[in-house]
Phi, psi and omega in degrees: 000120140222191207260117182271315177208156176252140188232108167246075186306357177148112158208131180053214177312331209257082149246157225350063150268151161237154177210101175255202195035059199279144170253169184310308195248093160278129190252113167272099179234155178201152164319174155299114184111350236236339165133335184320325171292332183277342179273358172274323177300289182341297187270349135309299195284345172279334239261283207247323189127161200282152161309102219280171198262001153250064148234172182271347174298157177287143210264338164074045188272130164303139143284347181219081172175112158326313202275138187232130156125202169154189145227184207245156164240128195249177158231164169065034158274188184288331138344324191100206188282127165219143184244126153284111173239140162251109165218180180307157188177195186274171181072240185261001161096183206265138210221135143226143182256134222226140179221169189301314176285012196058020185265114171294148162198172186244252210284336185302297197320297187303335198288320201275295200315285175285040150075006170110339197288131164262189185294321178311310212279321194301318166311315144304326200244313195275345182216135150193185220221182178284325210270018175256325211263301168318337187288316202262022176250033192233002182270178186240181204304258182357286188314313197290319140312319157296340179287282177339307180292336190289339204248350173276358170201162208252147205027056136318338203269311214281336169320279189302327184303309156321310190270333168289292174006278194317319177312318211281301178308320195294326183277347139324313203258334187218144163208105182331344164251338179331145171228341159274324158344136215288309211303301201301324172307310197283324185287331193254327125000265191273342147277337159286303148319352186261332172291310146352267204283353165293308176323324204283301175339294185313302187331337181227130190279332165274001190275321170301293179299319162325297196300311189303327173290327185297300183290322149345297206276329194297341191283288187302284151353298186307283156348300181289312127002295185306284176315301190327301171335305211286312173314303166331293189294302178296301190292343174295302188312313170291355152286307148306335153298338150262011139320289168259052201260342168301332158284320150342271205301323188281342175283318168291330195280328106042268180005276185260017136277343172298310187294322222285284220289087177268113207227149181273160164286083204298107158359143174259349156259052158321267166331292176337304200277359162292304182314305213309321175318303220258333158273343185272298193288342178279349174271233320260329186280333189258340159283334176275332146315296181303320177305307182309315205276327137337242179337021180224345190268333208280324179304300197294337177288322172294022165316158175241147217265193203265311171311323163280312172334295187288337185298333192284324165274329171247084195258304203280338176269313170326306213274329179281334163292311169296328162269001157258003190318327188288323185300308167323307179296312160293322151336297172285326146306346203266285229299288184337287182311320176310302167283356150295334171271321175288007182269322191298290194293343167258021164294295198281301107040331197267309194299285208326308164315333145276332183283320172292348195084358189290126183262175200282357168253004184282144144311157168273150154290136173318162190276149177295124182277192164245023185265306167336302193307310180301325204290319169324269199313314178311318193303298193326306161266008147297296175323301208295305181306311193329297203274335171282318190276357189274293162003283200299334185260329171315324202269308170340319187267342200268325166329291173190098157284298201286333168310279194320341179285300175288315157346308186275330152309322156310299182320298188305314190292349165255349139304008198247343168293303199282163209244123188319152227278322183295334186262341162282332164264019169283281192307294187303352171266318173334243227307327151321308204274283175336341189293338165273323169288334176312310183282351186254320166306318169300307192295319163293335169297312176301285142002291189294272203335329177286333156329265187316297180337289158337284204314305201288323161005285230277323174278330174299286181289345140298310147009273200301310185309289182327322155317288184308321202274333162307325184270347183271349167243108195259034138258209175284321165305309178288345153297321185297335216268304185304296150007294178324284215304322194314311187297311180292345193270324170287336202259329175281256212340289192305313208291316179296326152335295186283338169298308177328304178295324164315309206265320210242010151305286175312325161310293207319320211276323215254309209312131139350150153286013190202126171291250235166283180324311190300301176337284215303324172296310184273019177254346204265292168333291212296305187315296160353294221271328140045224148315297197279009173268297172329299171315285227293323157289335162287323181283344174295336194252003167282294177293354175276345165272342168289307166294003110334330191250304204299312178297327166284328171285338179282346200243352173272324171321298195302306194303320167296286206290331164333293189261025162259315189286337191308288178316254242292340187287327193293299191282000178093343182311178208245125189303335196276355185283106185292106272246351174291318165347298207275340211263018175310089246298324197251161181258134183275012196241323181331266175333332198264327189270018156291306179313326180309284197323320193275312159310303184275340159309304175326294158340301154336291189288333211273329180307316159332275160335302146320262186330344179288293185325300205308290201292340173310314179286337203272302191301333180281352187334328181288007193252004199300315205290345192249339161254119161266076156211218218251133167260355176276017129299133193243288178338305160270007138324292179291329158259034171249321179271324167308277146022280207279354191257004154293298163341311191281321153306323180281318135357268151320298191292331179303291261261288184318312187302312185280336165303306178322306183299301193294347156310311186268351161287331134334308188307325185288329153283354181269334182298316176298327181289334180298326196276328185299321159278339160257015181260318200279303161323300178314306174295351191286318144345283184308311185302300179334314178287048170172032091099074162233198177211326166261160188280332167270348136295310207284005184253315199291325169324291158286345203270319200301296190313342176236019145270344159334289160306328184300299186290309175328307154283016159236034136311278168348296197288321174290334168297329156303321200269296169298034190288289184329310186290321186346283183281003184287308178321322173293331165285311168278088163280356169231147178297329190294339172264341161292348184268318183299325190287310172339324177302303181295305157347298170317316185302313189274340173277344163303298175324274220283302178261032159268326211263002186274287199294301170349300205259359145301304185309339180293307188319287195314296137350321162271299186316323192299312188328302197288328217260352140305290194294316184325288180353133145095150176080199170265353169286344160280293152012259238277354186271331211279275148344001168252319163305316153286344185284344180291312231271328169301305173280347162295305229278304152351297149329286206269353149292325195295308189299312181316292189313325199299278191339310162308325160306279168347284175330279178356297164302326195284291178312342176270320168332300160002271175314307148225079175271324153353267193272347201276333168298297158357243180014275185310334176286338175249359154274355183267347180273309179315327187282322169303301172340293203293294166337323195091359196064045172258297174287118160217038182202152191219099197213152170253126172262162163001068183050033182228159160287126184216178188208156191227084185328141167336314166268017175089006203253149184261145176202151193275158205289344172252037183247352184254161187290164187305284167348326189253351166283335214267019185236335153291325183261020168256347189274332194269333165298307199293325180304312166313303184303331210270327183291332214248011190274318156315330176261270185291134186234067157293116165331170168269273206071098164217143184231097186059041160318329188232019183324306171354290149001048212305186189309306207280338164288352199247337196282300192290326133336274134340303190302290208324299177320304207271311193281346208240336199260008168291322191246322182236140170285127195248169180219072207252127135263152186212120177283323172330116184293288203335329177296336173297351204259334178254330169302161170267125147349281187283004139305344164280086150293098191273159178240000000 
């Protein structure tokens, strides 16, 4: 598992940071102050959970943020790519687990991702700082071995914690030198009562000697009891020694093929450097293969293709071909132009001719003689007298016509006036008879009107006065004069009414159905209508003599164009062509037969060329089988013989090149073959330095040389397990003298426990005896009370014993437990320790249960026998060991936060190595204010903080 990048919304110091693309060995470096503890807290509290706010760790809450948490993003869990999110909440705070398919979950998940592990064990094994390294030269032996063992095997801690638990009750309850304790209280007790009832005893002299006999036998009993134990004990350990006599017996046979077995000193990359020989000639073989297949490849091609061929024969007309090709290529271009101007001028040469009226196979005309020219012009001027009298009469008839038109407009409009002949002489008798009475009514008329005329003058002004003198008196008199006058204004209107009416009663009466005007009018109209019948008939006998003159001119026309048309069919003219046309001071034909001319020159010229071309193609014919294009193109000719003689030339020069190449793959093969004999000369060499002739000895060699090793180190393993036995094993060096003794062992624990029971049975006897005298008194009392005060304490006893015993169990079983990982463990802490050491320490082994170490010179020292420097590098060697053994099961990241301050240079320096060979497999995380360390990390390995 590791952790790909951190996302922080707010912890401690640390708000909305990232720090992605993090690497198996990541360096966090900084000042003091600078964040480090808090970004190792962070991934502790995403991990396991925030801290509770009683507790004494730092809960690391932001001050200038709301926001708590962040997450972590990991790979290569079992789950896959997965975000750990932590932010506030209840408890320890609110945890979501995130997974590639978007499915959430909480604490069961991470509980599952990290494998069960809580914050304690991880902070024990997976993290630690200088005050862990420093922690252990402050333990006493026991602690410091139990410190060790603890990091030797996976979940030992919480284990071990336990089983102290149990220590910590037992030593409650008892303590061998104690006085306060229940069990030592209880024990003092019960010796005071045993005193009690001893004193009650003495009283009877036979009661003493039974007890002296008693106590005797109680002696004797122990003793035999002891050995029997001792015996018990020696006959277990020799059962299991012939239990594990197998390891025994393999240890030996170990033993003595190790003696047997005399090995030269093998290289120690021996194999390495066979392989390497042997990976060197076999590419050195397949490259010189590959060379060969090159060179075979470089023959067929340099075959020479068709295209060279002719080029190589027709070498000296090719090259000769080639310097005149540009003259050709202008030729040919000339010609394209050429038929571009003629394609142009007879284009221009079609239109005109259409334009002219000409159709495109009619000849042109000819030049105009002048007996043409005359006869033209008399037409011309026919035409012309023809064409002034057709005018003069067209416009004459269009005259009137529009007369005659208007003429009938008028008629119509004054027939629509005039009145029929009956009802004008109806009016005209009317008008006769009135004419007498009219004149005697105007003349009396005239009278009245002079009359009335006065009168009314004469009332107006009185009126007005009668008016003015009311407004001017503004009592009841100037009212009365306005009244008057009011009155008087009213009575001249009616009366001029009523005159009115009277004169237009009488018009009505006497006046026609026609006035007198109207007569005159129509007396007028008539006169009119007339005049204009008359004009009209003179202009109807104009125009019919006029359409007469128009018809003789047309036919004199017609008779003109007739024979003008004669002419353009005899002379070739253009039918639409007009004789002002043809009689024009310039010949309109002029221009087109330039154009003629100029056309057949062309021709000419383009023929020429052509032939040029014609013989040119002839001479090249011989290049027809190798240019495949149109030759009657002359254009893609001309870019077909460039084409092959780039080609042929490119050709050639490949043709030199791949010779040059097959020159230089020979060198390159005799150079490979040289090295392929001094690769081959190095092995032989090497088998020769381990006095073998083959490669396949030399392998049996090393496979011997690491089961050697193999076994040495289940020498090694065996010799751990078998520690205990060791010297008993030195004495039984055959199973047949363990077995003789195991018999005898047997014989004496029958003796002993026939000679056991004997001496119960006296015992049992005496007791019986005493317990007779005993009945009865204060000597029962104080028998009886004693008894009880046994009986408490046992039961004490055996609370005492439970806790002890478990601890114990406890203890054992993890021993058990780890003969698994702990040969692994150990093996890789002696390696790691040689390392960090320098090879001054190079065995690492648990003895009776101790940790030991074992120095260059053979001298032994127990893990609290060493300088702090050399502990804290043990106990860092047995952390790395653990991680690497416990990585199939737990996949944790690493922590050491400032760890190796300690350090002199050559230690940090080895130190340093160790970390980069260790982050191959598990991901580390070191912080440091130590610069120098920035000097050994890669650039992208570096988080500055």
């Amino acid at each position: 598992m590791k952790i790909e990048s951190i996302e922080i919304y707010g912890y401690g110091k640390w708000i909305d940071h990232k720090i992605d693309k993090i690497t198996n060995l990541q360096l966090f470096y900084g000042k003091n102050e600078a964040g480090k503890t808090t970004l190792m807290s962070f991934i502790h509290s995403i991990l396991f959970g925030f801290p509770s706010k009683i507790s004494s760790e730092l809960r690391y809450e932001p001050k200038s943020s709301s926001q708590y948490g962040g997450r972590l993003f990991l790979t290569g869990t079992q789950y896959g790519d997965i975000q750990i999110e932590r932010v506030r909440g209840k408890a320890n705070g609110k945890v979501t687990v995130t997974l590639e398919n978007g499915d959430t979950g909480g604490e069961e998940w991470l509980e599952n991702i990290l494998s069960g592990l809580d914050k304690a064990t991880y902070q024990a094994l997976f993290s630690f700082d200088l005050e862990g390294l420093q922690k252990v030269q402050q333990l006493n032996r026991e602690k410091l071995n139990r410190y060790f063992l603890s990091v030797g095997t996976i979940g030992n801690e919480q284990l071990l914690k336990v089983a102290d638990k149990f220590q910590a009750e037992a030593s409650k309850m008892f303590k061998p030198n104690g006085r306060v304790t229940v069990i030592n209280k209880k024990i003092a007790e019960v010796e005071n009562k045993r005193k009690q009832v001893k004193l009650a005893k003495e009283k009877n002299t036979q009661y003493m000697d039974w007890q002296i006999e008693k106590e005797k036998l109680e002696k004797e009993l122990v003793s035999l009891r002891e050995q029997r134990t001792h015996h018990e004990d020696k006959l277990i350990k020799l059962n299991q020694l012939e239990a594990n006599w197998a390891l025994f017996s393999e240890m030996q046979d170990i033993q003595n093929q190790l003696k047997k077995e005399q090995l030269v000193e093998l290289p120690k990359d021996g194999l390495y450097q066979l392989n390497h020989y042997n990976q060197e000639i076999n590419q050195l073989k397949l490259t010189i293969t590959q060379q060969k297949e090159k060179l075979n490849y470089l023959s067929d091609k340099s075959e020479e293709t068709r295209i060279l061929k002719v080029f190589v024969e027709y070498r000296s007309e090719i090259n000769q071909l080639m310097e005149n090709l540009d003259d050709i290529q202008a030729i040919i271009q000339e010609t394209v132009f050429i038929k571009e101007a003629l394609s142009t001028i007879h284009d221009q040469f079609l239109r005109e001719k259409q334009k002219i009226g000409l159709n495109d196979e009619q000849a042109i005309p000819s030049v105009m003689t002048e007996e043409l020219l005359k006869k033209l012009s008399d037409l011309q001027d026919q035409k012309k007298q023809n064409d002034q009298q057709v005018q003069q009469l067209n416009e004459r008839l269009a005259f009137l016509n529009f007369q005659q038109e208007s003429l009938g407009e008028q008629l119509d409009k004054l027939e629509k006036r005039l009145w029929d002949n009956q009802t004008f002489q109806e009016v005209e008798d009317q008008l006769e008879k009135s004419k007498e009475s009219q004149r005697a009514y105007t003349k009396v008329e005239n009278k009245t009107a002079n009359s009335t005329k006065i009168g009314m003058v004469f009332k107006i002004i009185v009126s007005l006065i009668l008016l003015i003198l009311g407004f001017s008196l503004s009592n009841t008199i100037g009212l009365f004069f306005i009244i008057a006058g009011l009155g008087f204004i009213a009575y001249s209107g009616w009366r001029m009414v009523k005159k009115s009416d009277s004169k237009r009663r009488i018009e009505e009466y006497e006046e026609p159905a026609y006035s007198f005007e109207e007569y005159i009018q129509q007396t007028e109209i008539r006169k009119q209508w007339r005049e204009k019948l008359a004009e009209i008939d003179q202009v109807i006998f104009e125009l019919n003599e006029k359409h007469d003159q128009s018809e003789q001119a047309n036919l004199q026309q017609a008779h003109i164009e007739q024979e003008f048309q004669l002419i353009k069919q005899e002379y070739g003219y253009p039918s639409h062509y007009m004789i002002e046309d043809l009689l024009k001071e310039t010949d309109i034909f002029e221009g087109i037969r330039e154009k003629e001319i100029t056309m057949y020159k062309k021709q000419e010229a383009l023929s020429i060329k052509e032939n040029e071309i014609l013989v040119w193609k002839n001479d090249t014919k011989y290049l027809q089988p190798v240019i495949f294009v149109d030759w009657s193109n002359n254009e893609q000719l001309v870019e077909g013989i460039k084409q092959f003689y780039k080609e042929a030339t490119a050709d050639e020069d490949k043709l030199k090149d791949l010779i040059k190449q097959q020159e230089e793959a020979h060198q390159v093969i005799e150079q490979l073959i040289m090295q392929q004999k001094e690769f081959e000369q190095k092995r032989i060499r090497l088998l020769h330095s381990i006095k073998v002739k083959s490669e396949e000895d030399f392998r049996k060699k090393y496979i011997l040389d690491e089961e050697l090793s193999t076994k040495k180190a289940r020498l090694n393993l065996l010799e751990q397990q078998v520690g205990e036995y060791s010297e008993m094993l030195e004495t039984y060096r055959d199973k047949t003298a363990l077995l003789e003794s195991i018999q005898g062992i047997k014989t004496k624990l029958q003796k002993l426990k026939e000679t056991i029971e004997s001496l119960l049975n006296k015992k049992i006897k005496i007791e019986v005896a005493l317990k007779n005298l005993e009945v009865g008194g204060e000597y029962s009392e104080l028998l009886q009370e004693y008894a009880n005060l046994k009986s408490e304490t046992q039961t004490l006893v055996d609370e005492w014993a439970t806790y002890k015993l478990a601890a114990e169990l406890i203890e054992r079983t993890l021993t058990e437990a780890r003969k698994d990982r702990f040969p692994a463990t150990i093996r890789d802490t002696t390696h790691y320790f040689s390392i960090l050491t320098k090879e001054n320490y190079q065995k690492v082994f648990l003895k009776e249960g101790t940790i030991t170490v074992q120095r260059k010179d053979g001298t032994l020292f127990e893990a609290s026998e060493l300088s702090q420097a050399t502990a804290e590098q043990l106990y860092v060697a047995l952390r790395f060991s653990f991680v690497k053994n416990a990585n199939d099961l737990i996949q944790l990241p690493l922590l050491i936060d400032d760890g190796f301050v300690n350090f002199d240079q050559q230690r940090k320096k080895e130190m340093y190595h160790l970390l980069k060979q260790i982050s191959e497999d598990i991901q580390i995380f070191y912080f440091t204010f130590d610069e120098s360390v920035t000097e050994v990390f890669r650039k992208e390995q570096i988080e500055m903080l």
